[in-house]
TIRO-910572 format. One record per residue (C-alpha): x, y, z; residue number from 1. Coordinates in Angstrom, 1 decimal, decimal comma. Last residue first. Example, Ala and Ser with C-alpha at 12.3 -4.5 7.8 and 13.67 -1.06 7.14 Angstrom:
REM TIRO-910572
<xx = 13,7&yy = -1,1&zz = 7,1&n = 2> $
<xx = 12,3&yy = -4,5&zz = 7,8&n = 1> $
//
This chain:
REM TIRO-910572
<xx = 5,1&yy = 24,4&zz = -39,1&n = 195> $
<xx = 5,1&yy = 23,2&zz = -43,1&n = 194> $
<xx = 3,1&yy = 22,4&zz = -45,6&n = 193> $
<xx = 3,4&yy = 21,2&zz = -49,1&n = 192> $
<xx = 1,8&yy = 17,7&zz = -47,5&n = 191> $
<xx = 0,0&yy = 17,5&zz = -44,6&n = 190> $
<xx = 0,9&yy = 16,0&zz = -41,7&n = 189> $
<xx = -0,5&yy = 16,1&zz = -38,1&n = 188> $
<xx = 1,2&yy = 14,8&zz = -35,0&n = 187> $
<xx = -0,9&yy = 13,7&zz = -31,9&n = 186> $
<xx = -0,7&yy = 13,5&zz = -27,7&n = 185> $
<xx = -1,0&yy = 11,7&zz = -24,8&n = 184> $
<xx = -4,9&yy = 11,0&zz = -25,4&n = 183> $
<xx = -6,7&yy = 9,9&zz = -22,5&n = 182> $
<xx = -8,5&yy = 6,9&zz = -21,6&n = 181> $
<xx = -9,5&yy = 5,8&zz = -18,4&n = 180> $
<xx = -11,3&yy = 2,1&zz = -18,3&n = 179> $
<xx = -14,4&yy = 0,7&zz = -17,5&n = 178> $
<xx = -14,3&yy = -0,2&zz = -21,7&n = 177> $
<xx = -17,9&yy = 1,0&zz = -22,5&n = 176> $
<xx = -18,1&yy = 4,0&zz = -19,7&n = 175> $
<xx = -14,5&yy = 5,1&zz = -21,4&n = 174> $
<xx = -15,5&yy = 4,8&zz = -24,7&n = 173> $
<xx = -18,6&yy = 7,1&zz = -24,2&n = 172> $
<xx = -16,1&yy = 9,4&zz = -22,9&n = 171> $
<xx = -14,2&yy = 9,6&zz = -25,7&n = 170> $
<xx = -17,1&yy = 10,4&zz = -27,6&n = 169> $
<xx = -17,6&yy = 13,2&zz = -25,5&n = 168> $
<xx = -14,3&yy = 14,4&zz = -25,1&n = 167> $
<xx = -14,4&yy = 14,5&zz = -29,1&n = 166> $
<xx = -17,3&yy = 16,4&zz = -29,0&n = 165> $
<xx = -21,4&yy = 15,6&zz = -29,3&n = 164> $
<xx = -23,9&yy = 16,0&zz = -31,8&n = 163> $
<xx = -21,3&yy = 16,3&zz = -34,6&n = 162> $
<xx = -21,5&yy = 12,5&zz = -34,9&n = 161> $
<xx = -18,9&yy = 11,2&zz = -37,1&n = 160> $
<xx = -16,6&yy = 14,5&zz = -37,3&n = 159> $
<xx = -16,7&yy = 14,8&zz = -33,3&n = 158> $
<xx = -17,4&yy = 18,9&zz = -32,6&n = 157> $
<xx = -13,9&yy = 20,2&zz = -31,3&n = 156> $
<xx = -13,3&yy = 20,5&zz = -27,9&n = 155> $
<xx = -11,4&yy = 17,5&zz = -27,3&n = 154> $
<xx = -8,7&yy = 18,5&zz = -30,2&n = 153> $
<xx = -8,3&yy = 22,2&zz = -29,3&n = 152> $
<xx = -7,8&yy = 24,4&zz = -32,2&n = 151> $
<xx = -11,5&yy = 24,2&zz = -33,1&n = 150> $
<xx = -12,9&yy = 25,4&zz = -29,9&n = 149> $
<xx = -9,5&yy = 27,4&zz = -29,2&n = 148> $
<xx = -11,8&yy = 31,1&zz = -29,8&n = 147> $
<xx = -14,8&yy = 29,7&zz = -28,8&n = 146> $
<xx = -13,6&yy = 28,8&zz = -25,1&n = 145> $
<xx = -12,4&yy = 32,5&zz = -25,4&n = 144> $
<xx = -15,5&yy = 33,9&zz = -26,4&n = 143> $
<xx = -17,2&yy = 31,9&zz = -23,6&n = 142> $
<xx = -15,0&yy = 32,9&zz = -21,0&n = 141> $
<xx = -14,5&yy = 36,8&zz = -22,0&n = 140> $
<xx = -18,9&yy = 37,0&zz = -21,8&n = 139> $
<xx = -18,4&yy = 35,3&zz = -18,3&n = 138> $
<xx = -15,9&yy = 38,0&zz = -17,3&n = 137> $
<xx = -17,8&yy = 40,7&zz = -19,4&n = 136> $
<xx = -21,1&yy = 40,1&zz = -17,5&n = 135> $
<xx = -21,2&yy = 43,8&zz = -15,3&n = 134> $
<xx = -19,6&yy = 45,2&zz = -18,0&n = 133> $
<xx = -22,1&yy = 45,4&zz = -20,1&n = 132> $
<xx = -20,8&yy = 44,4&zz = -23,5&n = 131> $
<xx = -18,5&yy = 46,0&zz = -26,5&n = 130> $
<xx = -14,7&yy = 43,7&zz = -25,8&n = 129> $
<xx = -12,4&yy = 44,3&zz = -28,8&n = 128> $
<xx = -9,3&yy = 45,3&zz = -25,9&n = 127> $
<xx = -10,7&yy = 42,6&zz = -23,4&n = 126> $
<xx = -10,7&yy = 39,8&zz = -26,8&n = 125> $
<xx = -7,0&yy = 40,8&zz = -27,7&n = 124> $
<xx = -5,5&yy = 40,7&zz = -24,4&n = 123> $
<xx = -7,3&yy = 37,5&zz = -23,3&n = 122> $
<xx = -5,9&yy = 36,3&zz = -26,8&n = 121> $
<xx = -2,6&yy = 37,8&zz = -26,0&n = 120> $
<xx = -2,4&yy = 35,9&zz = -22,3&n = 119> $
<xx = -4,0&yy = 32,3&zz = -23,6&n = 118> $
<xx = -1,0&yy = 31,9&zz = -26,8&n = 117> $
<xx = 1,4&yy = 33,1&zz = -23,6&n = 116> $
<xx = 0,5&yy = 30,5&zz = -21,2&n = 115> $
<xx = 0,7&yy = 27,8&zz = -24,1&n = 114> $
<xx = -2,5&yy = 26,1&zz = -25,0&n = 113> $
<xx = -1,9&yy = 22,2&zz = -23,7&n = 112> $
<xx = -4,4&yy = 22,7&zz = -20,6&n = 111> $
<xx = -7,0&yy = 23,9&zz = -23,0&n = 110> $
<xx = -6,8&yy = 20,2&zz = -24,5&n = 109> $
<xx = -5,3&yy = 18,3&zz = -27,3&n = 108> $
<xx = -3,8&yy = 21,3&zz = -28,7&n = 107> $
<xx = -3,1&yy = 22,5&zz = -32,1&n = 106> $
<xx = -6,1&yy = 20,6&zz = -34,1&n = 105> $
<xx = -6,6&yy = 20,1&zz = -37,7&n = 104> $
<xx = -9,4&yy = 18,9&zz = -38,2&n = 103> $
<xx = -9,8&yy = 15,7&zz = -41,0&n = 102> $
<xx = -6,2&yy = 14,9&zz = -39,7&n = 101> $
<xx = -6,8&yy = 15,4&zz = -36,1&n = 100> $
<xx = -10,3&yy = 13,6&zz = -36,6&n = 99> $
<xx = -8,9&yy = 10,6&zz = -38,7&n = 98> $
<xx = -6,7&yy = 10,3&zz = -36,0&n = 97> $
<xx = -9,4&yy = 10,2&zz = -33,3&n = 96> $
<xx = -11,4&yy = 7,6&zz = -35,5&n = 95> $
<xx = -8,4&yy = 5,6&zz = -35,6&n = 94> $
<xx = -7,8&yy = 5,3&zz = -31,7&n = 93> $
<xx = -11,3&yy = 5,1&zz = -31,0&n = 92> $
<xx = -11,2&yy = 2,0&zz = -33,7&n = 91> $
<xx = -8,5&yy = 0,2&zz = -31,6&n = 90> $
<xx = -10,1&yy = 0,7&zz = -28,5&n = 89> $
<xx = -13,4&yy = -0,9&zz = -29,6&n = 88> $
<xx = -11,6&yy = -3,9&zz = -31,7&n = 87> $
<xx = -9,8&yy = -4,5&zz = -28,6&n = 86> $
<xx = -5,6&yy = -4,6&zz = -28,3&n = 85> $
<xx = -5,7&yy = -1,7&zz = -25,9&n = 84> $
<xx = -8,4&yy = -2,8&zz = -23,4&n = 83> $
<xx = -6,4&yy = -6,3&zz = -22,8&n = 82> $
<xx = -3,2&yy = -4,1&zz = -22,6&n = 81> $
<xx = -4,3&yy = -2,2&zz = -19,7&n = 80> $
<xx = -5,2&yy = 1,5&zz = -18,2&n = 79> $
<xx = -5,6&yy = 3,2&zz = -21,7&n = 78> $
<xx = -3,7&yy = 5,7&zz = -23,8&n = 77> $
<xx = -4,1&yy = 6,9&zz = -27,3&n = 76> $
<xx = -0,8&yy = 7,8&zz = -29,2&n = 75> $
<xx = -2,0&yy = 9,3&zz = -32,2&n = 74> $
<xx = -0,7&yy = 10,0&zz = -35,9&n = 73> $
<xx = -2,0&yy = 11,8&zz = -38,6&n = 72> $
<xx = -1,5&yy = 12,1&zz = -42,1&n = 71> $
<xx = -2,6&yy = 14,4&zz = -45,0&n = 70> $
<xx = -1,6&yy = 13,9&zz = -48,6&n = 69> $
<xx = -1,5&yy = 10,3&zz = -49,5&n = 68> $
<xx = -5,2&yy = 10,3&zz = -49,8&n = 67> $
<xx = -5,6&yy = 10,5&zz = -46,1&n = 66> $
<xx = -3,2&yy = 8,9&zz = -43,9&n = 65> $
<xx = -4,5&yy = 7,6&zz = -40,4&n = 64> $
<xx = -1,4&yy = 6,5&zz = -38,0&n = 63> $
<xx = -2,4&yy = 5,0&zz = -34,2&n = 62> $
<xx = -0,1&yy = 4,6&zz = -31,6&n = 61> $
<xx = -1,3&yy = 2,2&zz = -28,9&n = 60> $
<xx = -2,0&yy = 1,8&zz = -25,1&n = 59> $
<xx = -0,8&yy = 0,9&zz = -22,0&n = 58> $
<xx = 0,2&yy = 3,2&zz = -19,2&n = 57> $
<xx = -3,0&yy = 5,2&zz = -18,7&n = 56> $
<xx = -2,9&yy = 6,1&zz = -14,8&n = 55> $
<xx = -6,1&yy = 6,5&zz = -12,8&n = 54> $
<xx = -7,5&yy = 9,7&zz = -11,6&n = 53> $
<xx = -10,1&yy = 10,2&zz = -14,3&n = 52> $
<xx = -11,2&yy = 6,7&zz = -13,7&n = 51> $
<xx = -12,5&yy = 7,3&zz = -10,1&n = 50> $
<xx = -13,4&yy = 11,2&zz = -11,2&n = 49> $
<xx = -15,3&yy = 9,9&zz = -14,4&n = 48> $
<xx = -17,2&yy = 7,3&zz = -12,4&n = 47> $
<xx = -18,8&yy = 9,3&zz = -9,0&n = 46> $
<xx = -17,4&yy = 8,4&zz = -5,7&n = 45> $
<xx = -14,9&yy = 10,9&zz = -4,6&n = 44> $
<xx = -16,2&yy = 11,7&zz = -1,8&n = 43> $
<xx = -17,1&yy = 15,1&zz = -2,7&n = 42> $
<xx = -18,6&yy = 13,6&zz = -5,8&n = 41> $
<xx = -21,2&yy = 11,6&zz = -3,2&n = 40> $
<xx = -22,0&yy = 15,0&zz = -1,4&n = 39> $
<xx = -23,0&yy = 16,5&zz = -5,3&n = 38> $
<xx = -25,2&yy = 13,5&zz = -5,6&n = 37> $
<xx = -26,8&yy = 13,4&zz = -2,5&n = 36> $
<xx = -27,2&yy = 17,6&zz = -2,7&n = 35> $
<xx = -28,9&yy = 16,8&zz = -6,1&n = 34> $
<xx = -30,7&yy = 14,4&zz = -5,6&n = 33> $
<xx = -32,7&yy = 15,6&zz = -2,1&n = 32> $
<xx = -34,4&yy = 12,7&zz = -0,3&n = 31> $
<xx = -32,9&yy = 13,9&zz = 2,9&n = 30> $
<xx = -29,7&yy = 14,2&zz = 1,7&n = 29> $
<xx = -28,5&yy = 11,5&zz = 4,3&n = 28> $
<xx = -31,6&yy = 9,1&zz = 3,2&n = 27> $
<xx = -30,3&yy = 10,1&zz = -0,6&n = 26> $
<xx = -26,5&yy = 8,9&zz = 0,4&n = 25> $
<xx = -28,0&yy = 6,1&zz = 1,9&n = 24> $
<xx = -30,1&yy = 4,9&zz = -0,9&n = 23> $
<xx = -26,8&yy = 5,1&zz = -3,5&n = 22> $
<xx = -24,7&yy = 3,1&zz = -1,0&n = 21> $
<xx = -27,3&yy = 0,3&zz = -0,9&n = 20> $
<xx = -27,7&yy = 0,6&zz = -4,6&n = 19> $
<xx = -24,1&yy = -0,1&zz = -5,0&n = 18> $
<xx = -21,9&yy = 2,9&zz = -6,5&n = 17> $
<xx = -21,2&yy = 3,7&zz = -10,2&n = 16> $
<xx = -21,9&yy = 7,4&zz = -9,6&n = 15> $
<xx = -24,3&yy = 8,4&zz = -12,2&n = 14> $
<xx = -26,1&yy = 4,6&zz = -12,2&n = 13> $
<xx = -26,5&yy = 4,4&zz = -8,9&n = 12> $
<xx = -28,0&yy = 7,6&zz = -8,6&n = 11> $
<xx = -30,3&yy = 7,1&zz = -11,5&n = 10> $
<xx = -31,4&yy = 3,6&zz = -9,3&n = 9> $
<xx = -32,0&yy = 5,7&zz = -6,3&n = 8> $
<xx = -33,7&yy = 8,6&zz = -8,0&n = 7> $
<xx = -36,2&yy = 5,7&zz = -9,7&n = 6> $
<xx = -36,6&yy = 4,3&zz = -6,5&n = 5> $
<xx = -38,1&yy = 7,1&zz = -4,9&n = 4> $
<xx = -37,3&yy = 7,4&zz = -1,0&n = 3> $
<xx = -39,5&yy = 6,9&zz = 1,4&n = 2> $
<xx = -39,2&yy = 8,9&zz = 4,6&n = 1> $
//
């Protein structure tokens, strides 16, 4: 069977695997993308779940202040020194503290919203809840993921390019550098105002 080159190279290219690697996993797939690609993820081959998995021990603590009003701090994590004292890493870091500060946020992820914060908003959105029933799980799901939207920092829409979200831009970082980065966790300050 020939294969399509153009699949092979996008394969390559999703899963950061050699081009021999990326043809055999379409010859095993029979030419199908999809089922190759999903069977490559299985193995744990694709890019974001390699660096996902790795540990972010280095990094820096970045502090954005804002008129002399608002301030934010961030600790941004990466998986060496050499990535945390470049130009690239060091403007993620204060672009991401200008977000919290600009923003707001309570979490960094959904992960970080408290057990009992999820419970009474699931509460609250199934007691307010009009819909068929047959799609109020998924209907639940997106209200709630629009509910913490803004309160969780990776969610929320990226204040320099609202196209995409914070993860997102992240992310782009992270297929720059080769490197996983995460963020360990923020502190916003705003004058007058207190927790």
């Amino acid at each position: 069977m020939a294969l399509d080159i153009n699949q092979i190279k996008k394969l390559k290219e999703l899963s950061g695997v050699g081009l021999t690697d990326a043809k055999k996993a379409l010859e095993e797939a029979d030419g199908d993308f999809d089922k190759a690609l999903e069977a490559m993820r299985k193995k744990g081959l694709t890019k974001a779940e390699k660096r996902g998995d790795r540990e972010t021990r280095e990094g820096l603590v970045e502090a954005y202040v804002h008129g002399g009003r608002i301030g934010a701090v961030v600790e941004l994590n990466c998986e060496t020194s050499f990535v945390a004292n470049t130009d690239e890493f060091k403007t993620l870091a204060h672009n991401i503290a200008m977000q919290v500060a600009s923003m707001s946020p309570l979490y960094v992820s959904e992960a970080d919203i408290p057990e009992e914060v999820k419970a009474a908003k699931i509460k609250e959105l199934e007691e307010n809840f009009k819909g068929p029933e047959k799609m109020k799980d998924q209907i639940l799901e997106g209200q709630f993921k629009k509910a913490f939207a803004e309160k969780v920092l990776l969610s929320q829409a990226y204040i320099l390019d609202d196209t995409k979200t914070v993860e997102q831009y992240i992310k782009d970082n992270i297929a720059k550098t080769g490197e996983n980065i995460t963020v360990k966790q923020f502190k916003r300050i705003e004058l007058g105002v207190t927790e």
